[in-house]
DOKOLVO-972395 format. One line per 3 residues: number of its first residue (from 0); their letters; for each residue x, y, z of C-alpha. Coordinates in Angstrom, 3 decimals, padded with zeros to 6 digits. Example, Ala and Ser with C-alpha at 12.3 -4.5 7.8 and 13.67 -1.06 7.14 Angstrom:
0	as	012.300:-004.500:007.800 ~ 013.670:-001.060:007.140
% end
This chain:
0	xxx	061.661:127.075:090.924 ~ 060.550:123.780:089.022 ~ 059.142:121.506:091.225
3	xxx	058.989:117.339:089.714 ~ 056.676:114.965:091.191 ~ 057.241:110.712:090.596
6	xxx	054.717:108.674:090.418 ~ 056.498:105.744:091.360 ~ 058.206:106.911:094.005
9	xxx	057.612:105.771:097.590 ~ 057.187:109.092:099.442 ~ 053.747:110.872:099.367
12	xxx	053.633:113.464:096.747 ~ 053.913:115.893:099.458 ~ 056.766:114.746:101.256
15	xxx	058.401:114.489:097.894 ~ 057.228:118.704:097.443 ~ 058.467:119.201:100.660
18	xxx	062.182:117.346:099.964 ~ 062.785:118.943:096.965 ~ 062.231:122.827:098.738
21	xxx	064.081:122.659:101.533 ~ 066.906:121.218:099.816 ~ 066.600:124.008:097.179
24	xxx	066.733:126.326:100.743 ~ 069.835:124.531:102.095 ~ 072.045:124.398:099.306
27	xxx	071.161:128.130:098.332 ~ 069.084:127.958:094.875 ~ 066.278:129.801:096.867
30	xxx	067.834:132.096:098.907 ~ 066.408:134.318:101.455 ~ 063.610:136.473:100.571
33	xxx	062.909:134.128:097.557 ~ 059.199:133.895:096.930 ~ 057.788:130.487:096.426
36	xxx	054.737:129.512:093.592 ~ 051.187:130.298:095.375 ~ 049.994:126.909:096.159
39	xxx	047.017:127.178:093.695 ~ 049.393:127.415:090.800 ~ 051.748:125.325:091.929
42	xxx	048.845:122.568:092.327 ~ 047.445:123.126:088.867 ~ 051.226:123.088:087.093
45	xxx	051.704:119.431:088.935 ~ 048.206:118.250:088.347 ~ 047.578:117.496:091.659
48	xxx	045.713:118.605:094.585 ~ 046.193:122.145:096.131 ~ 046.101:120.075:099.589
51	xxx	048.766:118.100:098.947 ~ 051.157:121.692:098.091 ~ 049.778:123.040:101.139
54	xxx	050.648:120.545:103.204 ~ 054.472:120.679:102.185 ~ 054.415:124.269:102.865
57	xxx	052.782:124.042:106.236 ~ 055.657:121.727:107.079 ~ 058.608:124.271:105.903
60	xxx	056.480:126.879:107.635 ~ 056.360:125.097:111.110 ~ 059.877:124.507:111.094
63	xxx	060.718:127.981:110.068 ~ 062.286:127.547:106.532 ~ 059.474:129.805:104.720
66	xxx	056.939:132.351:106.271 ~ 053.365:133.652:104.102 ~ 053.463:137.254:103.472
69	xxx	049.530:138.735:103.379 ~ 049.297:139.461:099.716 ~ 052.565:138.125:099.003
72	xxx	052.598:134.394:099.386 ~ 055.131:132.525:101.026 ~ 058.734:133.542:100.839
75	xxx	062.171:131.907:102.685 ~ 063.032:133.187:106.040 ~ 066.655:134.279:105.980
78	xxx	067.922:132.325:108.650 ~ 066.339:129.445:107.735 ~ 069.375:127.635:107.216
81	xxx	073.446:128.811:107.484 ~ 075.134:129.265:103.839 ~ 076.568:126.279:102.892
84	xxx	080.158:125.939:101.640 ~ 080.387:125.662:097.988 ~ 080.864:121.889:097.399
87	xxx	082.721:120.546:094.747 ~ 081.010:119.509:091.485 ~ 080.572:115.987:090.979
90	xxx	081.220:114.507:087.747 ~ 082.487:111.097:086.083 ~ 083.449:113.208:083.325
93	xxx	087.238:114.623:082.716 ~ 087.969:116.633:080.287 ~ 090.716:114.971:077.396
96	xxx	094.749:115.792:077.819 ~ 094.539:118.071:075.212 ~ 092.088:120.437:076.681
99	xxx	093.129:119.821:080.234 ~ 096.414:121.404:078.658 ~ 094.576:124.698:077.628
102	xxx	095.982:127.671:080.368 ~ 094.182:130.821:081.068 ~ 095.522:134.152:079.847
105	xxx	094.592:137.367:081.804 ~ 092.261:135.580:084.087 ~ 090.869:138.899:086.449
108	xxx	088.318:140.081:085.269 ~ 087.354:141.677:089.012 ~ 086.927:145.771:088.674
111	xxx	090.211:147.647:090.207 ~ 090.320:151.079:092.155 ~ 093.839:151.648:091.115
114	xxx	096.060:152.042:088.246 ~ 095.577:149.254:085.107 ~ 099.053:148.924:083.348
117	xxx	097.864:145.249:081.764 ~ 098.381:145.259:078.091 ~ 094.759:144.914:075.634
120	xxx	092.748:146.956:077.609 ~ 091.104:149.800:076.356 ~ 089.714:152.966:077.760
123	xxx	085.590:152.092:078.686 ~ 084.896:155.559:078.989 ~ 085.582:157.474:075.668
126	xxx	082.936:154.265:074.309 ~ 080.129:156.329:072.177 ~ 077.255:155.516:074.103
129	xxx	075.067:158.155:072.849 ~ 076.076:157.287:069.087 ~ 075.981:153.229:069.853
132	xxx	072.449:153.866:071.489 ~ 071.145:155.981:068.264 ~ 072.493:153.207:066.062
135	xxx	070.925:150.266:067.974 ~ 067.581:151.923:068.126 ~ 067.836:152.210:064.045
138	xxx	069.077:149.023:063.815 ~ 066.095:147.617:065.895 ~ 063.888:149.137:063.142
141	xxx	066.180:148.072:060.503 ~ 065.659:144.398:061.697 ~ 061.868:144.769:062.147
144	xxx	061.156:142.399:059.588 ~ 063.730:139.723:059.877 ~ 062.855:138.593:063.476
147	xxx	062.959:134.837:063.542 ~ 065.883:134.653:061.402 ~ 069.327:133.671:062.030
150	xxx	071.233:135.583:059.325 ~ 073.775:135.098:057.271 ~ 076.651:133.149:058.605
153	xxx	079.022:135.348:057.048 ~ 077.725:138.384:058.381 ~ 074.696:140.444:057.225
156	xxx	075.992:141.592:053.635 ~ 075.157:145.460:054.070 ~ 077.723:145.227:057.238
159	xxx	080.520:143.674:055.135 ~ 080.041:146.030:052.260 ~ 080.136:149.048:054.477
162	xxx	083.785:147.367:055.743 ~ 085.089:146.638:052.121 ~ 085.112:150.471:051.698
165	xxx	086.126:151.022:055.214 ~ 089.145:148.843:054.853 ~ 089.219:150.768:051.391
168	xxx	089.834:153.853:052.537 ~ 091.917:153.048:056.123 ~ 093.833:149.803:055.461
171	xxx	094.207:149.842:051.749 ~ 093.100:146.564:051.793 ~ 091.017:145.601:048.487
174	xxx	088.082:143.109:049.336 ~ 084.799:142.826:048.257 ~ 081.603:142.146:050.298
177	xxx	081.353:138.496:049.750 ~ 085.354:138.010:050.607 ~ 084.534:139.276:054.103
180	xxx	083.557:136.973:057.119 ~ 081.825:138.911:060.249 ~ 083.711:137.003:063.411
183	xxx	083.397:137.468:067.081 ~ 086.991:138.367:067.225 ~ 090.105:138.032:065.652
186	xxx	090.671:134.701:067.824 ~ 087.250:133.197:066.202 ~ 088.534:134.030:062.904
189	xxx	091.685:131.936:063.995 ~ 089.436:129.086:065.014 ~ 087.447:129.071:061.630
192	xxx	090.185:128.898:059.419 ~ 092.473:126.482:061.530 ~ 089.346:124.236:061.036
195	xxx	089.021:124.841:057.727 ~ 092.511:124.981:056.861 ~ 094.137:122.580:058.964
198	xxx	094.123:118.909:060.329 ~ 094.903:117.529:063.716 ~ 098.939:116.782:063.389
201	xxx	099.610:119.495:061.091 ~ 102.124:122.556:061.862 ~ 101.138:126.023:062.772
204	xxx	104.177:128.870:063.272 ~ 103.622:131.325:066.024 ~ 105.357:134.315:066.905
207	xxx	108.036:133.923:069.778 ~ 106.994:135.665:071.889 ~ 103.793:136.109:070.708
210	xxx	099.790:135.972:071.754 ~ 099.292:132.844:074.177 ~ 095.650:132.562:073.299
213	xxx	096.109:132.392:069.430 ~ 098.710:129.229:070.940 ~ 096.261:127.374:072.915
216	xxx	093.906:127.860:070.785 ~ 095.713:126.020:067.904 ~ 096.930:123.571:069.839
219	xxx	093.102:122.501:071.477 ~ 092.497:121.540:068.102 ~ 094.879:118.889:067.946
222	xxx	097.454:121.145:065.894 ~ 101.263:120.979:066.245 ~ 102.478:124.642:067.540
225	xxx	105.809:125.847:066.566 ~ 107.120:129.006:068.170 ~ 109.764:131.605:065.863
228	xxx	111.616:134.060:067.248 ~ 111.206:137.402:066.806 ~ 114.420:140.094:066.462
231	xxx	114.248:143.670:065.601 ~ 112.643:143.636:062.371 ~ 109.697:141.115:063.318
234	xxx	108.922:137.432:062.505 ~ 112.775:135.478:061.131 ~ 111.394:133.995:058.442
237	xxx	114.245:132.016:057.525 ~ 113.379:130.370:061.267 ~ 109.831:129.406:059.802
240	xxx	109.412:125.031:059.662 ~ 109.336:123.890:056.600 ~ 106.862:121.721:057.875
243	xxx	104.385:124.695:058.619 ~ 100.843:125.299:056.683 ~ 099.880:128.192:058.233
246	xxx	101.654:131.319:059.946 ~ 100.212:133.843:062.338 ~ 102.090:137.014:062.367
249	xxx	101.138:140.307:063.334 ~ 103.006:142.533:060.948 ~ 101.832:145.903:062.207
252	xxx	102.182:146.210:065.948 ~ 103.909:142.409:067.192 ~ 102.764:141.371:070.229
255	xxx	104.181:141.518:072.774 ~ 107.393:143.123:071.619 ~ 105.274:145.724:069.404
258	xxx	107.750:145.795:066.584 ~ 107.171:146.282:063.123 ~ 107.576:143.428:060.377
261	xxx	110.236:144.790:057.901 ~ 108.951:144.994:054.267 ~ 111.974:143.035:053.750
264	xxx	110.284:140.198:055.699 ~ 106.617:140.972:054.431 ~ 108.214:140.076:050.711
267	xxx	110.504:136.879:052.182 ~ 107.387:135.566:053.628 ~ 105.057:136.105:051.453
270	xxx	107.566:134.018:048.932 ~ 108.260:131.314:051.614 ~ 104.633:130.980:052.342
273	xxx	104.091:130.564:048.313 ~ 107.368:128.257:048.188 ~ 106.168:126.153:050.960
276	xxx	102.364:125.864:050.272 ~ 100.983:127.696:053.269 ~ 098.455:130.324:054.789
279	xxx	099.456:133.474:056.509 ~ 096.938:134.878:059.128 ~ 097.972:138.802:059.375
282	xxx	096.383:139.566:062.766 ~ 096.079:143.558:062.538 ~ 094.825:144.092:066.007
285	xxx	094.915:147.352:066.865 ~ 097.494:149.323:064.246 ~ 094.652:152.384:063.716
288	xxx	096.649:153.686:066.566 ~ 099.626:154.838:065.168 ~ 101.665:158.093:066.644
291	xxx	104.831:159.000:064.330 ~ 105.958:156.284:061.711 ~ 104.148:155.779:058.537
294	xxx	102.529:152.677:057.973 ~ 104.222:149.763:055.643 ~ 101.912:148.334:053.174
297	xxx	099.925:145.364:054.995 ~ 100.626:141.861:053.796 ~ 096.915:141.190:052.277
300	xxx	097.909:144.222:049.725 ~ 101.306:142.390:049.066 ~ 099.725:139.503:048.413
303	xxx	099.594:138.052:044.660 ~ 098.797:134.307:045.160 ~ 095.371:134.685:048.000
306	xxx	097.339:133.073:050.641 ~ 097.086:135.704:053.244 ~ 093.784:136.211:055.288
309	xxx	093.630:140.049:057.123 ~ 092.105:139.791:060.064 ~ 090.194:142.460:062.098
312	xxx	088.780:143.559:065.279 ~ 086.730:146.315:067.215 ~ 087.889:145.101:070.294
315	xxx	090.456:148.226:070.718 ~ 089.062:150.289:068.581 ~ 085.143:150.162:069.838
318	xxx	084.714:147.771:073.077 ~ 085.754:144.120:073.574 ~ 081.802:143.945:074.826
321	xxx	080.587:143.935:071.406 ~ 082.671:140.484:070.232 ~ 082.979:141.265:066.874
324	xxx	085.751:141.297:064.038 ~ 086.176:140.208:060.577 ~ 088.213:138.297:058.271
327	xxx	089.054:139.518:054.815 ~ 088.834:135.326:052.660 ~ 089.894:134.414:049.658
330	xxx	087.031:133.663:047.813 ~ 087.746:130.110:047.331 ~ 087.297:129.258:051.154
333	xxx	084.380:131.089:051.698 ~ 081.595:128.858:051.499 ~ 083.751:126.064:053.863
336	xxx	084.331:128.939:056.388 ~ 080.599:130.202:055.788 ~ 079.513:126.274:056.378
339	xxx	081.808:125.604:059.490 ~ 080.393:128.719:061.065 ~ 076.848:127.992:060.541
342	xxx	077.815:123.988:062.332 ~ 079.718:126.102:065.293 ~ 077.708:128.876:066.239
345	xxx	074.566:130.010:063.483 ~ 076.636:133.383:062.813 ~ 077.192:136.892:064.568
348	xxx	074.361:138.557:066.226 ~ 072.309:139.956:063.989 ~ 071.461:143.253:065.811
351	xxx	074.848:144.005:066.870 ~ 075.807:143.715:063.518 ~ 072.923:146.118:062.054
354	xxx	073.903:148.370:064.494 ~ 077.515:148.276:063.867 ~ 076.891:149.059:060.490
357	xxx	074.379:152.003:060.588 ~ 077.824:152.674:063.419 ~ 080.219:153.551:060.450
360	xxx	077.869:154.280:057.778 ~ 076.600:157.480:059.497 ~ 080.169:158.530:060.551
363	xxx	080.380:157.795:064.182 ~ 082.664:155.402:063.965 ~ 085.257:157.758:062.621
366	xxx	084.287:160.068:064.864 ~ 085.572:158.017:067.733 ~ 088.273:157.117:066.403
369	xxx	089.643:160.846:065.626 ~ 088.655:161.255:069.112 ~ 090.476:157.686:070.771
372	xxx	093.549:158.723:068.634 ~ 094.184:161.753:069.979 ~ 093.722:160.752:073.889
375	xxx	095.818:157.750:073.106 ~ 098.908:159.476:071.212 ~ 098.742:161.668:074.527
378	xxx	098.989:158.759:076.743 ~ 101.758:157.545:074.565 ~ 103.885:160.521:074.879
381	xxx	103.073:161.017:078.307 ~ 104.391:156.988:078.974 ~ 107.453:157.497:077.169
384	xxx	108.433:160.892:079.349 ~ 107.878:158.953:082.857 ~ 109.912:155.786:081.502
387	xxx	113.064:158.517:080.310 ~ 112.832:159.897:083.451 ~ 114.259:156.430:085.167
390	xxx	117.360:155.823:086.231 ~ 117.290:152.441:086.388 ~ 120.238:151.247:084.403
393	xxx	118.792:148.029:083.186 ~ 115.530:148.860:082.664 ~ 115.202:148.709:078.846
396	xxx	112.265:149.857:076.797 ~ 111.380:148.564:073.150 ~ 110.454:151.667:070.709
399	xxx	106.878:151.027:069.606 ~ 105.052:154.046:067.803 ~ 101.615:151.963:067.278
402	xxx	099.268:150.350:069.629 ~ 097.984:150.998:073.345 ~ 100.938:148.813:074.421
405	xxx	104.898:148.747:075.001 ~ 107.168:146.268:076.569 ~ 109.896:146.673:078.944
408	xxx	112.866:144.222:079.331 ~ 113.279:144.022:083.262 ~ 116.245:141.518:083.651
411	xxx	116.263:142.122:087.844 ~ 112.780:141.931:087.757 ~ 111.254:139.392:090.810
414	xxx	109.746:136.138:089.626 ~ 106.000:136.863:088.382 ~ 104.173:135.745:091.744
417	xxx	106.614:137.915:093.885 ~ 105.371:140.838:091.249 ~ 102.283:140.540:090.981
420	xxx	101.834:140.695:094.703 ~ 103.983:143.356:094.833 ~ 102.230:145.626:092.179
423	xxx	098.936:144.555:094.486 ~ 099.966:146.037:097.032 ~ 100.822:149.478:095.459
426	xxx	097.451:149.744:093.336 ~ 099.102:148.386:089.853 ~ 098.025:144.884:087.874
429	xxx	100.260:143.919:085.133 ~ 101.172:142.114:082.326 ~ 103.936:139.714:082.152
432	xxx	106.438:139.269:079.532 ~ 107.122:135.709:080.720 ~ 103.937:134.543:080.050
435	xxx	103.835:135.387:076.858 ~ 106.658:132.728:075.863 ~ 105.274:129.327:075.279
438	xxx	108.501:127.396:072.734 ~ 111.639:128.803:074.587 ~ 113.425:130.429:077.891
441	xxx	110.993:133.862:078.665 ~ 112.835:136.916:079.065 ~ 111.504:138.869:082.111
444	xxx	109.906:142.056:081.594 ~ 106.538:144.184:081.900 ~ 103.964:144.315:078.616
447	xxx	102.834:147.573:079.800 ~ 099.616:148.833:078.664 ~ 098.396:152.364:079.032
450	xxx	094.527:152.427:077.152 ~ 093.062:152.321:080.233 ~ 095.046:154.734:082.432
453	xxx	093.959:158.566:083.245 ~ 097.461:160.471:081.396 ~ 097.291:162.559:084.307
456	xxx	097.927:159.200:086.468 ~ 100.604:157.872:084.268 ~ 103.790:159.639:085.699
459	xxx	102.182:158.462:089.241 ~ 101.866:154.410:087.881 ~ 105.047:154.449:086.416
462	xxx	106.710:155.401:090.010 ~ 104.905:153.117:091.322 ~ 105.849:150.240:088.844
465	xxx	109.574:151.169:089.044 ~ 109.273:150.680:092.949 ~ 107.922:147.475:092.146
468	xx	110.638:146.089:089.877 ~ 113.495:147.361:092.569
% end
């Protein structure tokens, strides 16, 4: 540890040694079997005198805080002093209304021995190590002569023209290199263009229900929220405030609900966002898994006018680990979103990008996704055959054919504390449809995701879940 002598202040420069250690002991920052600085190091380092270091140590050993080690120096005795309770951290400081306001969303992170029905989560064991490892290594070489160097805020450019064909070829979405922005997830691509795009007081439409974090997230930066409802077909456009300058919808696979935006609806807003003025954020998180229906044409290759940013992620499709996604620009905001980034955070890691890139360039990337679609689309048919074989009479599940996710309206189901600790007990964590309404009265349910679940377990979980909803 860093030890700080003061000239100028009344204790001896050893007592002072000797304060600052055994307070480090007590309150944990050296714990037991913590090795102190030898004494001759520590004395040169402080410009002092190795006396006056040995002397504090000579105290701590005498009253049994440290002990010397032959060849080893002095280390802390573990009973030196009892844990102490974790004290609450002082501050003057409080954090503004706004941000105070900011909730959690899927807040346990803690590993689980039993069965993970919470929606987003992915399977960590079908990840490509082998492939990611091969990549990194090249990428390491790759890189060899740009050490020292941020990087382009935007991305490195051989990554974003490897995804203007890959978006090519599996989205039909037509970019070009410099239209893309590398993100660390589709919520970062959210927070650059609401900065961009949008000032404190404006109004932002959200889906209702939709994605708390994309909510909070708005509204930290001083943005008006306004939540539209959602029906069969996806986002009611004609619900949308006039007010609004920038939509986020995801067309593709809605969350929660995980229907489909009509192409009725992709035309009506695609005119109302043109009529009115505004942006429209498609948020296409995780439609490469798709099991029976065809896909509809996303909005970005409706678009005529540039008002509609496609945003990306890797998050289901790779790992969540690697924080990355992208954001397909129109060209005129580039350089602001390109300049905000650099002011927020430099730009995305440069290796994992280089890496990510050799990732799809060589193939692997497809690979794994041949490989998560097919263990997936078995998971999905295997969810939908323990849910039919229910009885429950008001148990009602919403038809999704994309996604690792589907919802089910539980009108009897107990109050989300009650479930939760209910699911607990039986081995299960869940999602909540409640929580995912933030403008109007929630509608119980389950969001109940299955990327993470053995499909041999699933007919097991979903017995489990329907005891917990009785």
């Amino acid at each position: 540890m860093e030890l700080f002598l003061d000239p100028s202040d009344h204790r001896s420069l050893s007592r002072q040694l000797y304060d600052q250690i055994r307070e480090a002991i007590a309150d944990g920052r050296l714990p037991p079997g913590g090795r102190l600085q030898p004494s001759r190091a520590a004395a040169k380092d402080l410009g002092v005198a190795r006396s006056t270091v040995t002397d504090a140590y000579t105290r701590l050993a005498a009253e049994g805080h440290i002990a010397g080690r032959r060849g080893g120096g002095s280390v802390v005795v573990g009973h030196a002093f009892p844990r102490p309770a974790q004290a609450a951290a002082r501050t003057a400081l409080t954090p503004t209304a706004q941000a105070a306001a900011v909730r959690r969303y899927g807040t346990d992170w803690q590993p689980h021995s039993g069965f993970d029905l919470r929606a987003g989560q992915v399977d960590t064991r079908m990840f490509p190590v082998a492939d990611w490892r091969r990549s990194t290594n090249r990428a390491v070489t790759r890189l060899a002569r740009h050490y020292g160097h941020y990087g382009d805020p935007a991305g490195s450019i051989a990554l974003r023209g490897t995804l203007t064909h890959w978006l090519a070829r599996s989205r039909g979405v037509a970019a070009t290199p410099e239209s893309i922005v590398v993100t660390q997830g589709a919520g970062h691509a959210v927070d650059l263009l609401a900065r961009v795009l949008l000032r404190p007081g404006d109004v932002a439409a959200v889906e209702e229900p939709g994605y708390p974090p994309v909510t909070n997230l708005l509204r930290s930066l001083g943005i008006t929220v306004v939540g539209v409802p959602v029906d069969d077909h996806g986002l009611i456009v004609d619900a949308l405030p006039a007010t609004a300058r920038l939509v986020h919808v995801t067309p593709s696979h809605q969350y929660p609900l995980g229907v489909i935006l009509s192409r009725q609806r992709r035309l009506a807003l695609l005119h109302w966002a043109s009529r009115h003025g505004a942006a429209v954020i498609e948020d296409d998180y995780d439609s490469e898994f798709r099991y029976t229906t065809r896909p509809l044409e996303p909005l970005h290759r409706l678009d005529r006018d540039g008002r509609v940013i496609y945003v990306g992620t890797f998050s289901k499709t790779l790992s969540p680990t690697l924080r990355t996604g992208f954001a397909v620009v129109p060209p005129g905001l580039v350089p602001a979103i390109t300049t905000v980034r650099q002011v927020v955070d430099a730009g995305p890691p440069p290796l994992i990008t280089e890496a990510l890139d050799v990732f799809i360039e060589q193939g692997h990337f497809d690979r794994h996704l041949r490989r998560s679609r097919k263990v997936y689309a078995e998971r999905h048919n295997a969810i939908r055959t323990a849910l039919s074989s229910l009885s429950r009479s008001r148990l009602t599940v919403i038809p999704s054919q994309v996604g690792l996710h589907m919802t089910l309206l539980a009108p009897d189901a107990p109050d989300d504390d009650e479930l939760i600790e209910r699911a607990a007990r039986r081995g299960l964590r869940l999602s909540s449809l409640r929580l995912t309404y933030q403008h109007g009265e929630p509608q119980a349910g389950i969001v109940l995701g299955f990327g993470a679940l053995n499909t041999v377990d699933i007919a097991q979980a979903i017995r489990l879940l329907d005891r917990c909803l009785g």
